[in-house]
N, C-alpha and C positions, 0 to 999 in steps of 0.2 A: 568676388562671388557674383553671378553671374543671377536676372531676374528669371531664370528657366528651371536656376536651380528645385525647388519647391515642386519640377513636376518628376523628380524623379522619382520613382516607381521602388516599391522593395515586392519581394515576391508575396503572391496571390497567398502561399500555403501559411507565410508568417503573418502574414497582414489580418488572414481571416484566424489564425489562432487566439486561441482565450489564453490570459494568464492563467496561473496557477492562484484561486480560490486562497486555498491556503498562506500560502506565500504572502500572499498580498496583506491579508489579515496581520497576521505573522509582523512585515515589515512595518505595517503603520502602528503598531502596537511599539514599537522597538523607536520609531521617530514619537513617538508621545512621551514616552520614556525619557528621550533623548533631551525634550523639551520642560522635562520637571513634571510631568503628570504621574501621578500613584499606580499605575496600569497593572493590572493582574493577569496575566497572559495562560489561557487556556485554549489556545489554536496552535501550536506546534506541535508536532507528532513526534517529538524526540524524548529520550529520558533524561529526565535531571540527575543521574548517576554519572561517574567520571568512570570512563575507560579503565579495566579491572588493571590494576597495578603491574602481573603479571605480561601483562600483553605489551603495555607499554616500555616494559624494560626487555622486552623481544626485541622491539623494533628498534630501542633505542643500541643496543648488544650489536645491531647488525647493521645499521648505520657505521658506527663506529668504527667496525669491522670494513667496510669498504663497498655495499651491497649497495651502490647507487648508480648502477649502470641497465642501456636495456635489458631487459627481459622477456620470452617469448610471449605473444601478443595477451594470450589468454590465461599466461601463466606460468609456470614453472612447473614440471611432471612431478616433484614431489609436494607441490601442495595440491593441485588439481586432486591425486593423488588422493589422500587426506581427505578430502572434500565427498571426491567418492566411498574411501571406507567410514565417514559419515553419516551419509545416507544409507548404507548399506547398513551398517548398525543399528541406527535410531531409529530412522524412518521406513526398514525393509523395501526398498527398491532394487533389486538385483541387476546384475551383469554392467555396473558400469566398472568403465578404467577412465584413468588421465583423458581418452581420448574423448568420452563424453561431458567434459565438463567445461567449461569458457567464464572466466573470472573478467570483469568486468567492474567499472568505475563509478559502483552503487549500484541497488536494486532496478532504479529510475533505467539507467543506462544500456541493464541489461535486458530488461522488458526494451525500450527501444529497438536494440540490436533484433530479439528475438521476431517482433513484428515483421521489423524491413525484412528477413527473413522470410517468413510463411504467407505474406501480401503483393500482390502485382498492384500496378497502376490501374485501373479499370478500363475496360476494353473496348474497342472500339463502338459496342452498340450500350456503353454506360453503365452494365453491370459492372457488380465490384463483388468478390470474395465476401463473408459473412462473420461477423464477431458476436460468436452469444453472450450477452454482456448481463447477469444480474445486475441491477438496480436496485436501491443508491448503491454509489460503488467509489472508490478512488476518484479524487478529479483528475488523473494523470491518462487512465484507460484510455478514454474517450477520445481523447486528441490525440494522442500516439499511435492509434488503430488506426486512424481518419488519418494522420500523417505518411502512414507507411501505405495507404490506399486500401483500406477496409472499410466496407460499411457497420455501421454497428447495429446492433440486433437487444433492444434493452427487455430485460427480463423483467415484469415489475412483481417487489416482493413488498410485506409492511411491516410494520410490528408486529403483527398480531401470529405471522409467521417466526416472529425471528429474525425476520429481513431475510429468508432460506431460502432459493429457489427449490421449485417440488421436480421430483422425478417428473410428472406429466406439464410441465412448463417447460423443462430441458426439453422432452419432448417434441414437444407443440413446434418450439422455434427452430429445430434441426429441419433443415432444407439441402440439397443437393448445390447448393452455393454456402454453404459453409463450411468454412474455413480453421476456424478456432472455436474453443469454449473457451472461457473466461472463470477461473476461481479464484477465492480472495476467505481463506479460513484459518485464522481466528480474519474477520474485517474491517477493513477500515474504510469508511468510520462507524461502522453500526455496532461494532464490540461482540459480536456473537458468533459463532462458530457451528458447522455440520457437525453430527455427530461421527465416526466411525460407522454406523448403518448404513444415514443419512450419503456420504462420499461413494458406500459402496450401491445403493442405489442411483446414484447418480452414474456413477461409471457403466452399471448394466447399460441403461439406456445408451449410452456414446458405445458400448459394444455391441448393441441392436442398427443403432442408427449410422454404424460405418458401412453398412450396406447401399448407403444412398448417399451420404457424404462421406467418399473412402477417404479421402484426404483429411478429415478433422485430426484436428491437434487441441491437448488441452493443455492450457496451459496454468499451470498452477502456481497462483502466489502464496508463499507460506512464509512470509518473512517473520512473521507473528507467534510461528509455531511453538515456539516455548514461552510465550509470553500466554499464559491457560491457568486457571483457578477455577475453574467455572463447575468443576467434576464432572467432565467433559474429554476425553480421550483425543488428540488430534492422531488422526490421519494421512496420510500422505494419497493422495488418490494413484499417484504413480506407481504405488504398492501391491497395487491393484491386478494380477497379472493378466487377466483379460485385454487389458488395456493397455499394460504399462510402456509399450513402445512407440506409445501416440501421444503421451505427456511430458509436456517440459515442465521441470518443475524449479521454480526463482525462490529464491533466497539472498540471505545476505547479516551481514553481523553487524548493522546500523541498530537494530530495536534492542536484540536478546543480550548483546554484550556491551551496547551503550557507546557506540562506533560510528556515530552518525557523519561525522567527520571525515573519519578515514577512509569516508567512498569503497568497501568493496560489496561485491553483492559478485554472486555465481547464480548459473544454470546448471542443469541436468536432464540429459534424457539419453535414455538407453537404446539400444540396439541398431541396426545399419541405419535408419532413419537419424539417431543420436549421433553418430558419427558426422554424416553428412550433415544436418541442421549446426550440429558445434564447428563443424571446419567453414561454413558458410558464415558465423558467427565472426569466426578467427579474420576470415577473409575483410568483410566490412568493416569490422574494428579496427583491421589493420590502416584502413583507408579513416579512422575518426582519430582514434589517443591512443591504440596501438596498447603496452602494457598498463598496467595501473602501477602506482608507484613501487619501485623494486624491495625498498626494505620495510614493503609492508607485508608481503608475505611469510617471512617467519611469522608473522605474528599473529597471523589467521591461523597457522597452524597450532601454534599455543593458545589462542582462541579457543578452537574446535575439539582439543585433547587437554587440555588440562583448568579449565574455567568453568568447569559445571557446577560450582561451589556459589560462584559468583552469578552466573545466573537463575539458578536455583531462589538465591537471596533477594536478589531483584525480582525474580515471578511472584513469592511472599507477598514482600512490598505494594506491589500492585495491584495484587489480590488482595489488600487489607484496602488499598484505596478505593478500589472497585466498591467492597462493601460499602465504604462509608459516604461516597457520593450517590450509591441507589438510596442511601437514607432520607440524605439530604434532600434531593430533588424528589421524593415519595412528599416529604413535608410542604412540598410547593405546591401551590393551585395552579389549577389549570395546563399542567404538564404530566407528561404518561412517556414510560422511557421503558421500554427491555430491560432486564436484568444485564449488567455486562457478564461476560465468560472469559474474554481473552480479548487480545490488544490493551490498549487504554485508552477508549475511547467511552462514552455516554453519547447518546445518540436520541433527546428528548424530542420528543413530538412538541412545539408551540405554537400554534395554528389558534389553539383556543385563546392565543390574547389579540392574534388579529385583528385589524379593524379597530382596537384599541387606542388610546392617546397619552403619551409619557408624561412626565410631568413637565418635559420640556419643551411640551406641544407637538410634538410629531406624531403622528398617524405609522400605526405598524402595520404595513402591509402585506408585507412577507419576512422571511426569514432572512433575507439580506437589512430590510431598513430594521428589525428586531434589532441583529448585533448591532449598527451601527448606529443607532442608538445608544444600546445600551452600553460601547464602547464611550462611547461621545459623554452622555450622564452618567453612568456608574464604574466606568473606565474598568471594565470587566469586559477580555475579550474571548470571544468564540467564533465557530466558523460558521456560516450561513451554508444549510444542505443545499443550496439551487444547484450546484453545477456538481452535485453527487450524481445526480439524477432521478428519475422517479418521483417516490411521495419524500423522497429528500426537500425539497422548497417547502415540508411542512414542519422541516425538522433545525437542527444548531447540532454543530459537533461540537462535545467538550474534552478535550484530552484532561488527564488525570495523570499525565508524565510530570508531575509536580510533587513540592511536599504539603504534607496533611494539615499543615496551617496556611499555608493558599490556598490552600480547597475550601475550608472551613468559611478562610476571611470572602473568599471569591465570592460560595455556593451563597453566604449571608448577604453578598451583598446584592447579587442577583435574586435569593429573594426580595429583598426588601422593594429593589426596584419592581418588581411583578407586581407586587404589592399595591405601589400606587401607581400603575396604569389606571385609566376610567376610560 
């Protein structure tokens, strides 16, 4: 090895990238564990349910059977297929076929593809394309826009809204440089969801404002969509027909069917615009991992037709959690959270113990040294809102994809620690 080696350079776009927020939480949590510590882990966004039995002996049927060869990039035309009478049923999106849909390796993955997609490198006098992005929002958004070469455009919402963007802030931020809209209903991490009015309000405005941004695309995440307790209707904004040929809309059977694993996640969007945005999909993919594993798609399709019993059971589940963590954290000083509605997330304001001192002497200054703290002493972990965005740095995400006695032992212990701050 050579003393030169140390100036070697890795590129600008990895260099200045932030990890994943989550993630990170996540892992240190999993090496404290590893190390003998009692850790109650409330920062992963997955459900603690096992994959519906039905699904798994899909995949296992077709394994078996010999289905372990390529597969076309985005998919095979009878699940694609599938995917489409789907949305067609559930979510009223009309006119798609096989051609409008691109399956892809996780939700993650397919949000990627869809950006590189709809974003240029920015131009030679520095402008860049526009992402109207509500705020707090995903930590994944942010840097994937910025990676595919969008500017981002952050929408700020609070509690006191719901965390909602309004029709007249959609508004406001629509400019002749943008590019996309950004939706995320049920959310993560705020747990709260547009109503049915609220989507179609939103949508007039993107059918007013394509006069002056003709190219806007919206792009909707609904990976959430049956994961709803809240007596709250989801919507599909793609539903929408004013609009419906300018929304991609992401999903995926990691949250609703407990498939975090098996990496798949789809897109859709209808009409000539849908065709070409999915074949330009197909095209990039082809040049990244090409299909997602071959003998998982039987089992998306037994997923998506014959499991509604099973996520049904899980949406229960978490809607009984939901309730019993607004209780819990209602019983804490000094914290003010949203009612959740959908996802599993809690989304509590802690700002009010700022500036405070633990008992183990550390100074809380934000919501990053809050968890890490109170990882550290009460070995109770959560995620620090800073890299949500917005009034996120005032907030902790707590996922509730657990069971009802880690909640209880968690939510106890993190009282107690709130407790004795001074």
């Amino acid at each position: 090895m050579t003393d030169t080696m140390h100036q070697i350079r890795l590129a600008d776009r990895v260099s200045a990238l932030k990890p994943s927020v989550t993630v990170a939480v996540t892992n240190r949590a999993k090496e404290l564990r590893r190390q003998g510590a009692d850790v109650l882990g409330f920062a992963a966004g997955e459900p603690d349910f096992d994959t519906p039995d039905r699904i798994k002996q899909t995949a296992i049927r077709a394994l078996e059977a010999g289905q372990t060869k390529y597969m076309p990039t985005l998919g095979d035309p009878e699940t694609r297929g599938v995917i489409a009478q789907k949305l067609a049923s559930e979510n009223g999106i009309d006119g798609l076929t096989p051609e409008h849909i691109a399956i892809g390796a996780g939700g993650k993955h397919v949000l990627f593809t869809v950006c590189h997609c709809l974003f240029d490198k920015p131009a030679p006098d520095g402008a860049a394309a526009e992402a109207v992005l509500p705020v707090p929002a995903w930590v994944s958004y942010d840097p994937i826009i910025r990676l595919a070469g969008g500017t981002v455009v952050p929408v700020e919402t609070t509690a006191d809204s719901d965390f909602l963007m309004t029709p007249e802030q959609l508004a406001s931020a629509i400019t002749p440089k943008t590019r996309a809209v950004f939706l995320n209903s049920p959310s993560n991490p705020c747990g709260t969801m547009y109503s049915p009015e609220q989507i179609r309000a939103l949508a007039a405005v993107i059918a007013e404002k394509a006069s002056i941004a003709p190219d806007v695309v919206v792009v909707s995440d609904e990976i959430y969509e049956k994961i709803v307790y809240g007596g709250i209707d989801h919507l599909s904004i793609g539903a929408v027909p004013e609009i419906a040929d300018r929304v991609v809309t992401l999903n995926g059977l990691s949250k609703a069917f407990a498939m975090t694993g098996w990496r798949v996640g789809y897109a859709a969007c209808p009409g000539d615009f849908g065709k070409r945005i999915i074949k330009a999909m197909g095209t990039l993919q082809g040049q990244m991992t090409t299909n997602i594993t071959s003998f998982v798609y039987p089992a998306i399709r037994t997923a998506l037709t014959e499991c509604a019993d099973d996520v049904d059971r899980m949406r229960r589940t978490f809607g009984e959690r939901a309730e019993m963590i607004t209780k819990l954290l209602a019983g804490m000083e000094g914290l003010s959270c949203p009612k959740p509605t959908g996802a599993f997330y809690a989304f509590p304001d802690v700002s009010a113990h700022f500036a405070k001192t633990t008992p183990g002497g550390r100074r809380l200054d934000d919501a990053l040294s809050f968890c890490e703290a109170l990882l550290d002493e009460a070995e109770v972990a959560l995620v620090p809102g800073d890299d949500f965005g917005g009034c996120g740095k005032r907030h902790v995400r707590i996922s509730f994809a657990c069971s009802e006695e880690q909640i209880e032992a968690g939510m106890g212990r993190l009282g107690n620690w709130l407790a004795s701050l001074r």
